[in-house]
Backbone bond lengths (Angstrom), bond angles and torsions (degrees), N, CA, C in turn:
res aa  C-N    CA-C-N  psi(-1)  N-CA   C-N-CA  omega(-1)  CA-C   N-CA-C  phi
1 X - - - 1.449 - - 1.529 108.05 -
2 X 1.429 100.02 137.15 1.594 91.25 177.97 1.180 129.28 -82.71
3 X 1.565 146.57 -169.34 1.368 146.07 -173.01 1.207 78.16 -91.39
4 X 1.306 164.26 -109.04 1.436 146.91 -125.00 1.713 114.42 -56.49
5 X 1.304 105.53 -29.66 1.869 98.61 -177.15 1.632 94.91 -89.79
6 X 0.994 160.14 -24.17 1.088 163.91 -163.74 1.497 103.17 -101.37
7 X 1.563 146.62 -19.77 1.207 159.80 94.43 2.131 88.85 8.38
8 X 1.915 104.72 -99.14 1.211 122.56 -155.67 1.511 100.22 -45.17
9 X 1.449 113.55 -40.21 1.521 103.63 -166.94 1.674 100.61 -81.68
10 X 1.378 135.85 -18.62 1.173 127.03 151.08 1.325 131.23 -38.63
11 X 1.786 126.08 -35.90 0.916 123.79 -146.39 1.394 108.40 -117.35
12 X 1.913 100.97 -12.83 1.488 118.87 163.62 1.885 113.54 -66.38
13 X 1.574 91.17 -59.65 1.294 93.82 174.15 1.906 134.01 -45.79
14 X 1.670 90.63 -36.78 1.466 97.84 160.91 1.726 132.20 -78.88
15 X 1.082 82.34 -20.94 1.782 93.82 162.96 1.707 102.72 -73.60
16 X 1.026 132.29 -69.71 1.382 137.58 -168.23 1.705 110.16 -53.40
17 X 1.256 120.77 -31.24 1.698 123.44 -171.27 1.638 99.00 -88.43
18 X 1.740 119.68 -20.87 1.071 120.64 -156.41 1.828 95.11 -134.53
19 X 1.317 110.52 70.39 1.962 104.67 -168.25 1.967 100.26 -60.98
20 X 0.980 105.00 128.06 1.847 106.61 174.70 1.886 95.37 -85.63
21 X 1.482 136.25 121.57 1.056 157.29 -171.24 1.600 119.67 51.11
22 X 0.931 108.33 34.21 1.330 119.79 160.31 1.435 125.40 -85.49
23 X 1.342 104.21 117.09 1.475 121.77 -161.41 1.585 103.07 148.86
24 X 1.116 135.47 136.24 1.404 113.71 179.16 1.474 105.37 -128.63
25 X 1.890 95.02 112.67 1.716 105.44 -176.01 1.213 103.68 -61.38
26 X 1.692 106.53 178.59 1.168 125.58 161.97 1.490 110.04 -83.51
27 X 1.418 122.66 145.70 1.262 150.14 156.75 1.736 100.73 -30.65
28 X 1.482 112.39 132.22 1.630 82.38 169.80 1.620 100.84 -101.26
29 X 1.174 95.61 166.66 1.312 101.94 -171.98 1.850 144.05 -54.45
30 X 1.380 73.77 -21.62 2.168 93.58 177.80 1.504 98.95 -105.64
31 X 1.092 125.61 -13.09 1.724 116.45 177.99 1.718 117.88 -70.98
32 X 1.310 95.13 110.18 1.522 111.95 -160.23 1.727 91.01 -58.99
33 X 1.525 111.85 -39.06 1.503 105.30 -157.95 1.523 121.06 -107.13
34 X 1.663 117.28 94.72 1.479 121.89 -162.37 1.524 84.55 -110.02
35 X 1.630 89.36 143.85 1.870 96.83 130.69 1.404 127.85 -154.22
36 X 0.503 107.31 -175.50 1.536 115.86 -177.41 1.514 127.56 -133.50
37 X 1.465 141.26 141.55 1.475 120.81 -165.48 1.840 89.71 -157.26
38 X 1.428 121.15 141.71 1.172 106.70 169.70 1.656 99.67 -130.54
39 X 1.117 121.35 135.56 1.577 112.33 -174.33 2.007 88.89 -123.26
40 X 1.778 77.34 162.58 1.657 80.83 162.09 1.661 106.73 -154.74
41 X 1.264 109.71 145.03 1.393 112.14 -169.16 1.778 99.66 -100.86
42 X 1.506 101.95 111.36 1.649 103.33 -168.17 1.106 113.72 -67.67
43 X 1.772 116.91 -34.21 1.319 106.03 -174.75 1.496 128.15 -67.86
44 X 1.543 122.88 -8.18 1.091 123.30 165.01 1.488 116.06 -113.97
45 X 0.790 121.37 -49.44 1.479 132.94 158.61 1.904 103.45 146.33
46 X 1.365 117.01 18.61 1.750 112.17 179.49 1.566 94.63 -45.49
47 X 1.421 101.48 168.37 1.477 116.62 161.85 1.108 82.00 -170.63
48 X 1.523 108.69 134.87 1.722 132.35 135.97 1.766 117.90 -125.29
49 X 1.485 79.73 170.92 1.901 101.06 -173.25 1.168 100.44 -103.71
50 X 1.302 157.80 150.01 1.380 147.86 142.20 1.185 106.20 -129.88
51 X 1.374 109.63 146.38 1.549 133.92 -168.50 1.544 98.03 -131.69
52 X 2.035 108.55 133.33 1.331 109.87 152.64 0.869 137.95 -134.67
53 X 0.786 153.82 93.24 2.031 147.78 -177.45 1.462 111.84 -51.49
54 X 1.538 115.59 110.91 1.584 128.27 162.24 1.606 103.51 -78.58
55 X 1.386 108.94 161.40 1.246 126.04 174.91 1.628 105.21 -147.61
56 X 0.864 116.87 153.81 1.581 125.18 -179.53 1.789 119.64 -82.58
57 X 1.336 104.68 103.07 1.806 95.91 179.31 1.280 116.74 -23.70
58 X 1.210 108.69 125.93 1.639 101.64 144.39 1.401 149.31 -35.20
59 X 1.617 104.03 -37.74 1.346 123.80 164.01 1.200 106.01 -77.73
60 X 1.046 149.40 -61.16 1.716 150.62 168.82 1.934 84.12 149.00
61 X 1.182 120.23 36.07 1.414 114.20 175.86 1.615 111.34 -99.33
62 X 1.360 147.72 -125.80 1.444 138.91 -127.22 1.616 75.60 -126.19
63 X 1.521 112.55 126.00 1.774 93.24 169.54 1.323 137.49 -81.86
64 X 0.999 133.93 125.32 1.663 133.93 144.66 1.034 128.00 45.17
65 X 1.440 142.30 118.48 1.037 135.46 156.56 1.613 122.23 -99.72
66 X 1.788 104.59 76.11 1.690 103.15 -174.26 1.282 137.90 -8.70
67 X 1.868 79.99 -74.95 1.921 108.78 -167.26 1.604 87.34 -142.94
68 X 1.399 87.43 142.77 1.840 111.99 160.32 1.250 92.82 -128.31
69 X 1.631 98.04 136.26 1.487 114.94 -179.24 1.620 110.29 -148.01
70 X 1.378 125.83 133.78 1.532 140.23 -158.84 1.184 114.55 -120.00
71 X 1.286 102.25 156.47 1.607 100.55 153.40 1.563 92.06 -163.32
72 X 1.629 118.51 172.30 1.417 114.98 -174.39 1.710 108.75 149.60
73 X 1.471 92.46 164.37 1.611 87.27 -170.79 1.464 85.43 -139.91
74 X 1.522 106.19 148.26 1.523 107.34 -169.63 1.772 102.19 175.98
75 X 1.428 121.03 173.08 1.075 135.26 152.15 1.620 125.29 -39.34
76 X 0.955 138.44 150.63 1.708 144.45 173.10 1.184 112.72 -50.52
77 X 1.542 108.04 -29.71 1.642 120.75 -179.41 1.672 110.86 -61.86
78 X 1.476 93.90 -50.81 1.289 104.67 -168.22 1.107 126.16 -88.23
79 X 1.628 120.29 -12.84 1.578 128.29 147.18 1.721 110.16 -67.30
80 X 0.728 96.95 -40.09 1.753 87.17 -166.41 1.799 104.11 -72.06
81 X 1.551 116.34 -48.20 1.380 126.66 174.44 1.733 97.39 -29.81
82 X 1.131 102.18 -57.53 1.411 119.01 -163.70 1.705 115.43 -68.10
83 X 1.564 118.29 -46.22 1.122 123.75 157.15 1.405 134.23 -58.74
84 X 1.671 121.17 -10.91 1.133 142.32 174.38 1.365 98.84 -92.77
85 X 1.494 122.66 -40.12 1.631 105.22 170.82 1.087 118.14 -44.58
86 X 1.162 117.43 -47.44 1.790 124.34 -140.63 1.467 106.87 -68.62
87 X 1.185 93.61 -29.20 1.273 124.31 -166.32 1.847 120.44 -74.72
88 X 1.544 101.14 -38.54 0.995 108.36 161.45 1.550 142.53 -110.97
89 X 1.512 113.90 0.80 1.414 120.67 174.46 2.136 92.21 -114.53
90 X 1.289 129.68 -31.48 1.386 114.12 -178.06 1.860 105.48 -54.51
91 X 1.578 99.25 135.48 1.660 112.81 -150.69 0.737 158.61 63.88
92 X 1.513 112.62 0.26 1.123 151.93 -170.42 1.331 123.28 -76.40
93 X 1.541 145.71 173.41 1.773 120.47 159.86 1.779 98.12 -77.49
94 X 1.442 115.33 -176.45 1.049 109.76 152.97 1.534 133.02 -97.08
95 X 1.509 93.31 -12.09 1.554 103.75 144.78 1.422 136.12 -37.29
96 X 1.530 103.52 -72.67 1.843 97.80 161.08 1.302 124.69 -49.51
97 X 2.004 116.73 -33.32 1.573 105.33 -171.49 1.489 115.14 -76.25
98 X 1.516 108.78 -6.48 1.306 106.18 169.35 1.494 116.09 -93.34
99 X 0.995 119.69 -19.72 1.794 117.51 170.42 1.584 101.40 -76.50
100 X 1.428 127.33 -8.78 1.282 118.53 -159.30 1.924 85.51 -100.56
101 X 0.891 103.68 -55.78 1.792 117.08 174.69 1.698 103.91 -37.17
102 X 1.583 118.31 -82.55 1.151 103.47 160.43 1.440 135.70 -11.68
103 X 1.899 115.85 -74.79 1.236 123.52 172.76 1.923 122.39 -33.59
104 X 1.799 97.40 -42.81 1.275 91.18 165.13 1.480 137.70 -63.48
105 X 1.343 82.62 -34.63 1.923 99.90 -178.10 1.520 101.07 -49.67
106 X 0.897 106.82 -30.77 1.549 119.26 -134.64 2.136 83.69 -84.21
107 X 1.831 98.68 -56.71 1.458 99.88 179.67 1.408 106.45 -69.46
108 X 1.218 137.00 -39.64 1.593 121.60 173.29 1.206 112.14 -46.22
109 X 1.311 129.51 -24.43 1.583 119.70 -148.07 1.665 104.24 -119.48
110 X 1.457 105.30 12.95 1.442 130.93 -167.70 1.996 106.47 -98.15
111 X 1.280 108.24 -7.65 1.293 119.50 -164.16 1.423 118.75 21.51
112 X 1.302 109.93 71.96 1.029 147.09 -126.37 1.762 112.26 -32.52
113 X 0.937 100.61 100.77 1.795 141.46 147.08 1.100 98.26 -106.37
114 X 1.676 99.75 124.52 1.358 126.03 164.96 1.930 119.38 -38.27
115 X 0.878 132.84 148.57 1.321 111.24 170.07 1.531 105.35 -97.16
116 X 1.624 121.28 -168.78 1.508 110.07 157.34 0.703 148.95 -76.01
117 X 1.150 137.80 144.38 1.685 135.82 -144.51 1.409 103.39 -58.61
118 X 1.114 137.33 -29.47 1.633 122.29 -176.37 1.256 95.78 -90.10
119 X 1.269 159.65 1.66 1.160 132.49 135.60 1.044 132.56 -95.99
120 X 1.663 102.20 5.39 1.550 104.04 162.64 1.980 95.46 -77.48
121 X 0.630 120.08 -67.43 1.577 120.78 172.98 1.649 117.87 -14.06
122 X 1.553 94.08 -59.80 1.821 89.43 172.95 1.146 110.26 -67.68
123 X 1.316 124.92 -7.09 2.083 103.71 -170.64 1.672 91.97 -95.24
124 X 1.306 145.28 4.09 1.218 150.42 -157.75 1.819 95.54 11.73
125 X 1.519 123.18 -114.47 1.672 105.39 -144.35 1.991 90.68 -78.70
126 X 1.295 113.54 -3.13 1.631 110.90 -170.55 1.194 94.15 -60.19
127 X 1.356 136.81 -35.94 1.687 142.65 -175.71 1.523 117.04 -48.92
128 X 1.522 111.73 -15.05 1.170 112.91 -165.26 1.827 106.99 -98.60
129 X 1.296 96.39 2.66 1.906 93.22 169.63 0.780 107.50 -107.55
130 X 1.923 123.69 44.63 1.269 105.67 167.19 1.811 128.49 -81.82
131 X 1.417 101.12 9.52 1.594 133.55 -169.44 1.317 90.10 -72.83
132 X 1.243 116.52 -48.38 1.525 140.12 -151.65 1.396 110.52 -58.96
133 X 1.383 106.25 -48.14 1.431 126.03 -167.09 1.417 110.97 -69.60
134 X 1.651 123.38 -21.19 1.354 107.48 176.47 1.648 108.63 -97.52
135 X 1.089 115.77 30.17 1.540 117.71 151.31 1.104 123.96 -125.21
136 X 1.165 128.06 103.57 1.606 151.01 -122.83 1.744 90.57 -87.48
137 X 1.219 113.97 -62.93 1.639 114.88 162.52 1.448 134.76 -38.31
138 X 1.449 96.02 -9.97 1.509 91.26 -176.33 1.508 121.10 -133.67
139 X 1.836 92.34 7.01 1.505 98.77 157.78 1.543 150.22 -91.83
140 X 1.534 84.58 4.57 2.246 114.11 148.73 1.362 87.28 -51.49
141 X 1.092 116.81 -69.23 1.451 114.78 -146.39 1.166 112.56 -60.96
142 X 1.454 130.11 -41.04 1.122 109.51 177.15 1.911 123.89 -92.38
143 X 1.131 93.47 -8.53 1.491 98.04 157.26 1.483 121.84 -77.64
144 X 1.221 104.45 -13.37 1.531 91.73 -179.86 1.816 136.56 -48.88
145 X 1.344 101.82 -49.92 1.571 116.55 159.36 1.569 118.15 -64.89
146 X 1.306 115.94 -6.52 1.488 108.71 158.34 1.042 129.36 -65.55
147 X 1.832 97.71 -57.54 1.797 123.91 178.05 1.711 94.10 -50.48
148 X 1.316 135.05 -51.17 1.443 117.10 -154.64 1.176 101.65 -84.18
149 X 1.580 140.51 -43.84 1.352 137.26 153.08 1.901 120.15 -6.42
150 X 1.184 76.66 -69.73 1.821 115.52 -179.31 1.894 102.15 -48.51
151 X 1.261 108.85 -75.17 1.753 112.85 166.65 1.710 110.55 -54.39
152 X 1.178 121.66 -50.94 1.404 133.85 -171.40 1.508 109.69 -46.83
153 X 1.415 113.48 -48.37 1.594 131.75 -179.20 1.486 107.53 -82.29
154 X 0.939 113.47 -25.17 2.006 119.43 177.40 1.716 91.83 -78.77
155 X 0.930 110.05 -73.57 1.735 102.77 176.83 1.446 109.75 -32.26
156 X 1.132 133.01 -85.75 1.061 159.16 -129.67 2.001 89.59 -77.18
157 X 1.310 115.53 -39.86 1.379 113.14 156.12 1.659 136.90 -68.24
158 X 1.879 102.62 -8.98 1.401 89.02 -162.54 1.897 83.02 -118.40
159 X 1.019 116.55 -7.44 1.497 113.18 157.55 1.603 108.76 157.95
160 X 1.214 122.31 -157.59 1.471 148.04 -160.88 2.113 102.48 -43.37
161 X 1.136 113.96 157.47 1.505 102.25 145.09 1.130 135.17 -94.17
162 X 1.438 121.59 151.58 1.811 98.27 -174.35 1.290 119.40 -72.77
């Protein structure tokens, strides 16, 4: 293994021992824009919850993504995938977290070939599952916290949670 994949699997593993918004707050109470999304990846059995709070641009542009908040039981893949989200779309527009989602799609589906460096750049530590991607089984897993992100923010735009 080389010093750079042994680097990525370092940085998975530290994502996974250490989940970044895992815990899943409560909604606060005046935030018009919730959602909620629960996915589950059958072939292994992951499941997570994800929670988000929108907020309205400042500029009157794409709103906010407050707080991302989790919970879930799963593989290392799929905690850390998930802890690397939080990390990079919480405050964010939801504009970027969807070009950032894409970008991943894009490296999962790359079996793993690097992509180009400027979008290796935008995925900052997400870049590092690109190992990930050539095991076809285990790239649910790390998409999984995308897909609920992805539903979580569509809710949470088209109204209330139930």
């Amino acid at each position: 293994m080389s010093g750079l994949e042994q680097l990525y699997q370092q940085v998975i593993l530290d994502h996974a021992r250490e989940r970044h918004g895992e815990g899943l707050l409560d909604a606060d109470p005046g935030a018009a824009m919730v959602g909620e999304s629960f996915q589950v990846n059958p072939t292994c059995g992951d499941e997570v919850r994800l929670r988000v709070q929108l907020a309205d641009a400042p500029d009157g542009g794409s709103p906010v993504i407050e707080h991302v908040s989790w919970d879930g039981v799963g593989c290392s893949i799929s905690r850390a995938s998930l802890s690397v989200l939080t990390d990079l779309v919480e405050k964010g527009s939801v504009r970027d977290a969807d070009a950032l989602s894409e970008t991943f799609r894009a490296l999962m589906s790359n079996r793993g070939a690097p992509l180009p460096l400027e979008q290796e750049e935008t995925l900052g530590d997400a870049a590092v599952f690109v190992g990930v991607a050539r095991f076809p089984a285990r790239i649910k897993c790390a998409l999984l916290g995308w897909m609920a992100l992805r539903d979580a923010v569509a809710k949470a735009l088209t109204g209330p949670t139930a």
